[in-house]
N, C-alpha and C positions, 0 to 999 in steps of 0.2 A: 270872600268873607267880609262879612262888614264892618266898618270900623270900630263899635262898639263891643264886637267880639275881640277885635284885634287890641283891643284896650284891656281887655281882661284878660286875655290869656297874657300878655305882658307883665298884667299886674300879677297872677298868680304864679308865673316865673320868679317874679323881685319876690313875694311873700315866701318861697318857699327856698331859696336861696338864704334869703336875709334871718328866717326863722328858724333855720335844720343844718346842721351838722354835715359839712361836703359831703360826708361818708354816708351818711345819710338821706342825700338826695337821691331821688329814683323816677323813676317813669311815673311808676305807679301814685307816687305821693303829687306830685305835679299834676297828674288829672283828676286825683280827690280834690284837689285845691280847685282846677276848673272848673267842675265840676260844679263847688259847694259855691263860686262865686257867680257863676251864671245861675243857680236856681235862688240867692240873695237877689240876685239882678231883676229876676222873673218874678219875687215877692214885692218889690219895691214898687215896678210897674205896675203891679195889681193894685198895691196901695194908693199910689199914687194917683191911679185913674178910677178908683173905686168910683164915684158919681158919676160917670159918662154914661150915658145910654146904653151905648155898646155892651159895658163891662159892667154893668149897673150890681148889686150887690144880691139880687135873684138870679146871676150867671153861676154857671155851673162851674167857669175860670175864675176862681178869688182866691185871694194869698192864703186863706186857712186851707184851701183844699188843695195847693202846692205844697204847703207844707206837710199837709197828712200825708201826700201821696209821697214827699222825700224823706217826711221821718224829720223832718228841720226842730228842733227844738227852743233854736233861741228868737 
Protein backbone atom coordinates (compact mmCIF):
# COMPACT_ATOMS: atom_id res chain seq x y z
CA UNK A 1 0.00 0.00 0.00
CA UNK A 2 1.38 3.27 -0.60
CA UNK A 3 2.14 5.69 1.79
CA UNK A 4 -0.34 8.13 0.88
CA UNK A 5 -3.00 5.56 1.50
CA UNK A 6 -1.50 4.60 4.57
CA UNK A 7 -1.80 8.37 5.68
CA UNK A 8 -5.30 8.27 5.20
CA UNK A 9 -6.52 5.44 6.45
CA UNK A 10 -4.66 6.63 9.69
CA UNK A 11 -6.20 9.81 9.41
CA UNK A 12 -9.77 8.40 9.02
CA UNK A 13 -9.21 6.13 12.02
CA UNK A 14 -8.07 9.59 14.37
CA UNK A 15 -11.36 11.20 12.70
CA UNK A 16 -13.69 8.72 13.54
CA UNK A 17 -12.35 7.94 17.06
CA UNK A 18 -11.95 11.44 17.85
CA UNK A 19 -15.59 12.44 16.34
CA UNK A 20 -18.10 9.40 17.51
CA UNK A 21 -19.07 7.99 20.46
CA UNK A 22 -16.82 4.41 21.46
CA UNK A 23 -20.12 2.85 21.21
CA UNK A 24 -20.58 4.10 18.22
CA UNK A 25 -17.60 3.26 16.43
CA UNK A 26 -17.95 0.45 13.71
CA UNK A 27 -16.42 -1.10 10.79
CA UNK A 28 -18.86 0.28 8.91
CA UNK A 29 -18.44 4.06 9.84
CA UNK A 30 -14.66 3.75 9.48
CA UNK A 31 -14.79 2.82 5.68
CA UNK A 32 -17.51 5.61 5.02
CA UNK A 33 -14.83 7.69 6.43
CA UNK A 34 -12.08 6.07 3.95
CA UNK A 35 -13.93 6.01 1.86
CA UNK A 36 -15.13 9.87 1.76
CA UNK A 37 -11.35 10.77 2.38
CA UNK A 38 -9.70 9.14 -0.57
CA UNK A 39 -12.41 10.25 -3.16
CA UNK A 40 -11.58 14.43 -1.32
CA UNK A 41 -7.99 13.13 -2.11
CA UNK A 42 -8.89 12.11 -5.84
CA UNK A 43 -10.90 15.58 -6.21
CA UNK A 44 -7.99 17.54 -4.97
CA UNK A 45 -5.61 15.85 -7.47
CA UNK A 46 -7.77 16.67 -10.13
CA UNK A 47 -7.96 20.18 -9.05
CA UNK A 48 -4.69 20.53 -8.58
CA UNK A 49 -3.36 19.17 -11.83
CA UNK A 50 -6.41 20.50 -13.76
CA UNK A 51 -3.70 22.36 -16.60
CA UNK A 52 -1.54 19.47 -17.42
CA UNK A 53 -1.86 17.96 -20.58
CA UNK A 54 -2.46 14.78 -19.40
CA UNK A 55 -5.52 15.84 -17.27
CA UNK A 56 -6.06 18.91 -19.25
CA UNK A 57 -9.87 20.15 -18.58
CA UNK A 58 -11.42 18.33 -21.95
CA UNK A 59 -10.44 14.71 -19.87
CA UNK A 60 -13.17 12.74 -19.30
CA UNK A 61 -11.23 12.44 -15.39
CA UNK A 62 -12.13 16.09 -13.64
CA UNK A 63 -13.13 16.68 -10.10
CA UNK A 64 -16.74 17.60 -11.33
CA UNK A 65 -17.20 14.28 -12.69
CA UNK A 66 -15.75 12.52 -9.49
CA UNK A 67 -17.93 14.12 -7.82
CA UNK A 68 -21.12 13.40 -9.91
CA UNK A 69 -20.17 10.01 -9.98
CA UNK A 70 -19.68 9.91 -5.82
CA UNK A 71 -22.66 12.15 -5.10
CA UNK A 72 -19.92 14.53 -3.27
CA UNK A 73 -21.72 17.48 -2.39
CA UNK A 74 -19.35 19.78 -0.67
Amino acid sequence: MNERIKEIAKQAHEDVIRNTPSFLVTRELYQQKLAELIVAECIAQCEKNADHEWLGSGSKLSAFNIKEHFGVEK
